[in-house]
N, C-alpha and C positions, 0 to 999 in steps of 0.2 A: 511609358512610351517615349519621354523625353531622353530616357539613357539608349536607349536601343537607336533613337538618332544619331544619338552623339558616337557611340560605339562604330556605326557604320560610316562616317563621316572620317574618323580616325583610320577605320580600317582603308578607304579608299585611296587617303591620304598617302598611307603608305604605301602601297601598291604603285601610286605614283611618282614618289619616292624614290621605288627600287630601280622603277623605268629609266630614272631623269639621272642616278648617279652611275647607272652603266656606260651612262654616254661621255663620262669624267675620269681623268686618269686615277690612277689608285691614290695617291695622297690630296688630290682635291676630294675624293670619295669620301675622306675620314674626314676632313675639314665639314663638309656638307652633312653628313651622318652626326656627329657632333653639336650642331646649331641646329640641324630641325631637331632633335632629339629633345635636347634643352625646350624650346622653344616648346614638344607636345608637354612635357614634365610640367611647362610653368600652365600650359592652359589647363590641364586637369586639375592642377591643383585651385585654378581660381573657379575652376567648373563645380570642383568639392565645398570650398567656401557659399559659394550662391548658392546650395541646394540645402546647405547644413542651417543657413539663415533660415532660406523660405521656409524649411519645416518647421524648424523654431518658434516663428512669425505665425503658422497657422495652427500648429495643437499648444501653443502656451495663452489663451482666452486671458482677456484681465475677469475675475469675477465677479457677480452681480452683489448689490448689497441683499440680504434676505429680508424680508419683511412679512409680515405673518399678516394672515385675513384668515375673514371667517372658515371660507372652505378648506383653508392651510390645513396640512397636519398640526397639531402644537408642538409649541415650543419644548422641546425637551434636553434636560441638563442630569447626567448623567454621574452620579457621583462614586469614582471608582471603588471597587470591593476591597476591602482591606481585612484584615485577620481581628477579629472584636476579643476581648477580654472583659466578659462580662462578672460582674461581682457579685452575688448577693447578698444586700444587708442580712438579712433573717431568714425563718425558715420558710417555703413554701405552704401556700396553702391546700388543707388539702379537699379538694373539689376538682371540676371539669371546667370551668367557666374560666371563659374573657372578657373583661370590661376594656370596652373601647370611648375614648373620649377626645375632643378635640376643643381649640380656641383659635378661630371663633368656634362655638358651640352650634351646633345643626347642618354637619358637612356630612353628606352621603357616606358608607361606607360599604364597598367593594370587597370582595372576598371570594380566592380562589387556590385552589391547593398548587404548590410551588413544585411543576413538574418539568419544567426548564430552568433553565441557569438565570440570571439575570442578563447578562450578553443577551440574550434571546428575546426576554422580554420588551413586549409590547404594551404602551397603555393601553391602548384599545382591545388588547385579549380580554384586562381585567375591567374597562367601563361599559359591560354589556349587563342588560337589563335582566336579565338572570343572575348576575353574579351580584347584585343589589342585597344588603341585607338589613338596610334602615339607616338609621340616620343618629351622631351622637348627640349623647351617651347613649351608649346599647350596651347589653348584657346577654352573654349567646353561651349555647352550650357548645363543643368544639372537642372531638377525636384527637387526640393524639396526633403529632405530623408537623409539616411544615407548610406555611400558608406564605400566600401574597395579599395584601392588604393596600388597598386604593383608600385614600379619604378626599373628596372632590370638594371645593367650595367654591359656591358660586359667587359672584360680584357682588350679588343684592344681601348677602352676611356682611359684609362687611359695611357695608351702607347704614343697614339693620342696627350695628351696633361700635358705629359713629366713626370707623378706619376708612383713611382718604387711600384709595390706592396709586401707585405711579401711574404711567402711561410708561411704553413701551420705549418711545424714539426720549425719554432722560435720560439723562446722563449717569443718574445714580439708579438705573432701572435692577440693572444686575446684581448690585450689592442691596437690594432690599428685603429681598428673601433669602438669608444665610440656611445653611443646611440645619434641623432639627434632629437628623440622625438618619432619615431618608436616604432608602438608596437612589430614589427616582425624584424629580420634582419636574412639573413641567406644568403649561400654564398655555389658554387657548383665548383667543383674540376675536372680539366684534367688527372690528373695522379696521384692523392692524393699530390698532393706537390704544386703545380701552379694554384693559383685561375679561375676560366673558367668567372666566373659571380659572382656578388654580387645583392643584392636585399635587399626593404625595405618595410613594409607592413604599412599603415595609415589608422588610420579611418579617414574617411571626414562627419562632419557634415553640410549639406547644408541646408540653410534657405530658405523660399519663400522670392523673392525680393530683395536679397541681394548677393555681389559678393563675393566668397570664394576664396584665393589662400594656396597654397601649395607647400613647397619647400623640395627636400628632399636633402639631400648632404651626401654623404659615399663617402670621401676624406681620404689616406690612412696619419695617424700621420707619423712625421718623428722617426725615430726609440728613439731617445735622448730625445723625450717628450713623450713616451707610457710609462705606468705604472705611471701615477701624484700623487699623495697625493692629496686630494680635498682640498680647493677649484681648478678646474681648470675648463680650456672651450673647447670646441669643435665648429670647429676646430680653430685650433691657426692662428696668424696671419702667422707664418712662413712655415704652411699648404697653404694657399690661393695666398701668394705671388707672385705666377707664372699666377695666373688667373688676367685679367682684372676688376676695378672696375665699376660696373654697375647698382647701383643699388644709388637713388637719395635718402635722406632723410633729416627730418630736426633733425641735430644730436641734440640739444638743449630737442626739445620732448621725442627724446626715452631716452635721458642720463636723464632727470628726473623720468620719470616712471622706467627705471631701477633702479634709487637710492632708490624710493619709495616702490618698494614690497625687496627690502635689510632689508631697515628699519622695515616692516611691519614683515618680519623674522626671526630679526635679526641677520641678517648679515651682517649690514653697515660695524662692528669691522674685519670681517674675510676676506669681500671682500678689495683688495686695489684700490686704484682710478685708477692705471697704468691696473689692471686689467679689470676696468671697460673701460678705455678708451682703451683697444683693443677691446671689446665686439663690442664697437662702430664702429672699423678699420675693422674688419671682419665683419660686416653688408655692409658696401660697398661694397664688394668684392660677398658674399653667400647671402648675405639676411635673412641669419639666421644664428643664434648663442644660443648655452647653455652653463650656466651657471652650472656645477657641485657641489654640496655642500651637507653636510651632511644631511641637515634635509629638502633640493630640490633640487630640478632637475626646472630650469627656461629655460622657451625657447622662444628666442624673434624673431620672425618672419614680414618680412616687408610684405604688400599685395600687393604687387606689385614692378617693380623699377623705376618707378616714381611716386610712390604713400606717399601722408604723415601719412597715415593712418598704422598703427602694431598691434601686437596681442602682446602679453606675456600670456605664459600658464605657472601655477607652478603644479609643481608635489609633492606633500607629500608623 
């Protein structure tokens, strides 16, 4: 509405204008045509300036800080897809089964066939009381295909079995949960301040013939090792210490195949041997362990814990 003023305002102007210079000889006409002309040039242009502010001023909002509550959707942290190169130690087994396992131990487990992309994916498709399928360790029989895999854990495991958790508004809140190999992690709030639940979202790919296991662990870092420089691991041994070791292997196999995709990355120079022999110490304990490092992400999982058979998956 404002331009359509301003436009008729101009147009009248000129009109009176044309009237006021006919009454002037011809070369005072150009003197006068000259200086209003100038004169409409400079006010359009300060007329452009004030308009190109105001808009500026009203769709650029400073933004709110976010802060989660109970009715919030949760938090959720997205970790991009990348191309895996997965290894197998040994040969598969041969069965239909998936053992699923987590640390802390007794975290619900979700389970839904992978008929969207992960872009697509919602936690809430897969935390529906139908798609419940117990709680770990479990042992399921399972088709052929590709799965999504939820494991939830509530605040009271951790309590259970003696992990202080962060609160939300620290400072080292975000570096306490590093990735486990999840594509999803996300985590829901009592009062915006005190964790309710955490959770972690997997693709499972299951073979015909063949037995898949799965381990997921969101164990909270101690505050003095969150925020690492990389190379580092998740979780550390001083993470796991309070759990019982359970998990049987033959350390010989995996400590070569981990020296071996070092080399093939190399990282033999950046990883040290002290760090590679906790990789090992915390494999007793979780059964899985990653490797953090610039140019991957290695994540060495046992299939079992009495199994001699592992996976390593690297991530670029």
């Amino acid at each position: 509405m404002e331009n359509y003023f301003v436009q008729a305002i101009i147009f009248l102007a000129g009109i009176l204008l044309e009237l006021y210079t006919q009454t002037l000889s011809p070369g005072n006409q150009k003197k006068a045509l000259r200086v209003v002309g100038g004169l409409l040039i400079a006010v359009g242009l300060v007329w452009m300036g004030y308009r190109l502010a105001s808009v500026d001023g009203v769709n650029t909002p400073v933004p709110d800080e976010v802060v989660a509550e109970e009715s919030a959707e949760p938090v959720v942290l997205k970790t991009p897809t990348k191309k895996a190169e997965t290894i197998p130690e040994a040969p598969p087994l041969d069965d239909s089964s998936v053992w699923i396992n987590s640390h802390p131990v007794g975290a619900s487990v979700y389970l839904i066939p992978a008929t969207v992309s992960l872009n697509d994916l919602r936690v809430d498709d897969i935390q529906q009381a139908n798609n419940l399928i117990g709680a770990t360790p479990l042992t399921l029989e399972l088709s052929a295909g590709n799965y999504y895999v939820l494991t939830l854990f509530p605040a009271e495991l951790y309590a259970d079995n003696g992990f202080e958790l962060p609160i939300y508004s620290s400072p080292t809140y975000r570096d306490a949960f590093p990735s486990d190999g999840s594509f999803i992690h996300s985590a829901s709030f009592s009062d915006g301040e005190h964790i309710k639940d955490l959770s972690r979202v997997y693709r499972l790919y299951k073979d015909a013939g063949s037995a898949q296991a799965l381990i997921s662990v969101i164990l909270p870092l101690p505050e003095s090792e969150r925020n690492q420089a990389m190379p580092f691991i998740y979780p550390t041994l001083s993470t796991v210490s309070s759990l019982s070791e359970s998990y049987a292997f033959t350390e010989e196999n995996v400590k070569n195949a981990i020296e071996s995709n070092l080399d093939q990355h190399n990282l033999d120079d950046v990883v040290s041997a002290n760090m590679v022999n906790e990789m090992l110490q915390v494999l007793s304990y979780t059964g899985k362990v990653v490797l953090e490092t610039e140019p991957a992400r290695i994540v060495i999982q046992l299939n079992g814990q009495a199994q001699s058979n592992f996976t390593i998956t690297v991530y670029q």
